[in-house]
C-alpha positions in Angstrom: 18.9 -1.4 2.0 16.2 1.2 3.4 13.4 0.5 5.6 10.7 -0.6 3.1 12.7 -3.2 1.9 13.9 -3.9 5.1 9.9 -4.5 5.7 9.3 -6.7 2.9 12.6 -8.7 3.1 11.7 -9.6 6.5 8.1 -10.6 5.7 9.3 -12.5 3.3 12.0 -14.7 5.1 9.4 -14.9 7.9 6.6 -15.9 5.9 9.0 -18.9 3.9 10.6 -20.4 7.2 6.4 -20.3 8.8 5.3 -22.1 5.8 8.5 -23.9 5.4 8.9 -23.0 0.9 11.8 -22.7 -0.8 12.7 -20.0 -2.5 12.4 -21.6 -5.8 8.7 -22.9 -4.5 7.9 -19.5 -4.0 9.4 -18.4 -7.1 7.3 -21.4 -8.9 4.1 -20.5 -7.2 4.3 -16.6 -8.0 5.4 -17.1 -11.2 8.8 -15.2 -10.9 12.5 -15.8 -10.9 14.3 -17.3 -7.7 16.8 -14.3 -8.4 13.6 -12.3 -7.8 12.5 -13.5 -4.7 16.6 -13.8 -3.5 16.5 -9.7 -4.1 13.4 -9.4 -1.9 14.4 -11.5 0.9 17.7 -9.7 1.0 16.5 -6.0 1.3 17.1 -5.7 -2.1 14.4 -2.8 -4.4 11.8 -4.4 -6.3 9.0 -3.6 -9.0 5.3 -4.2 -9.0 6.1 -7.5 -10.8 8.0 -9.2 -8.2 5.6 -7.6 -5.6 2.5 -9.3 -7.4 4.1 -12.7 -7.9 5.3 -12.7 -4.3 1.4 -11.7 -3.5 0.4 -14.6 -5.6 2.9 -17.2 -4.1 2.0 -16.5 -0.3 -2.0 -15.8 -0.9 -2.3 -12.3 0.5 -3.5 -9.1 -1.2 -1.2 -7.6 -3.9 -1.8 -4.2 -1.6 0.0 -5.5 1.4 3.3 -6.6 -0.4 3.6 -3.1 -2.4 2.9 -1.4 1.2 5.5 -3.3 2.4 8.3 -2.9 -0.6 7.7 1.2 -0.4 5.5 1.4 -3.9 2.1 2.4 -2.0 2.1 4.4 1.0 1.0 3.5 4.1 -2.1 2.7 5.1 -3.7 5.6 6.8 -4.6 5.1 10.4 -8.4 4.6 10.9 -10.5 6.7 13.0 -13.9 6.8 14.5 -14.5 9.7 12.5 -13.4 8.1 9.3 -15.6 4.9 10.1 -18.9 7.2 10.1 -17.5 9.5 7.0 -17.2 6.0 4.8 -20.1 4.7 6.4 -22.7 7.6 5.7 -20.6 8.0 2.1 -21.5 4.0 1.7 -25.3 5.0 2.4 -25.5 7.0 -0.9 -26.1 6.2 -4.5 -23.1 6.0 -7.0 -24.8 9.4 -8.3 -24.0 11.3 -5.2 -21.1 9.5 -4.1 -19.6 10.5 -7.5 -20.3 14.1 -6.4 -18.9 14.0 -2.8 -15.5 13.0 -4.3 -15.9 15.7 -6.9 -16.6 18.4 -4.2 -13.7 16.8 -2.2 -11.3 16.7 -5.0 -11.9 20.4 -5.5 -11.6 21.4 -1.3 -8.5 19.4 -1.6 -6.9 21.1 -4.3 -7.9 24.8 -3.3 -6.4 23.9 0.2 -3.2 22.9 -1.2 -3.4 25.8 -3.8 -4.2 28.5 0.0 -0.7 26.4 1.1 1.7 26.7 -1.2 0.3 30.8 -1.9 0.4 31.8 1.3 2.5 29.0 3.4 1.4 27.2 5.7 -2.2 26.7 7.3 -3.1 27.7 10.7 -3.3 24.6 12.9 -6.4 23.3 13.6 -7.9 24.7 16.8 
């Protein structure tokens, strides 16, 4: 057992005993095996299957249950400064939007290319 399963089995027990299902209900409702649901209860590794039928079965974004089994990363923490960088990127058309992430993808990639060249970055001042 590792942490993220340790997450999601513990959502999930939670989540059955507040709604009081079964685990064949919730099996039945997300359209997967009890065996399934028995693995993620008990801290055992699941797929993107499993994750989505558990999703379906309990009503909550697919996105939260594969955060919680380990198969996205977490969510990054949000800032004030991220709140006005998606809120001025929200302000323009699809057009320039597409060509913010464009210029972005390419900053991104020549920083990591300046990293693994010539180690490490300097810390932000």
């Amino acid at each position: 057992m590792n942490e993220k399963s340790d997450n999601l089995a513990h959502w999930v027990n939670s989540q059955a005993e507040d709604k009081n299902l079964s685990f064949r209900e919730i099996a039945k409702r997300g359209g997967i095996s009890v065996a399934s649901v028995s693995d993620a209860a008990s801290g055992q590794s699941v797929g993107f299957k499993v994750c989505k039928g558990l999703a379906k079965a309990f009503g909550v974004p697919e996105e939260k249950i594969l955060r919680l089994a380990g198969l996205l990363p977490p969510q990054p923490e949000e800032t004030p400064t991220s709140r006005e960088l998606l809120y001025m990127f929200m302000q323009l058309d699809d057009q320039d939007q597409e060509r913010i992430l464009s210029i972005t993808r390419t900053f991104l990639e020549e920083k990591k290319e300046r990293v693994i060249i010539g180690g490490e970055e300097p810390a932000a001042a």
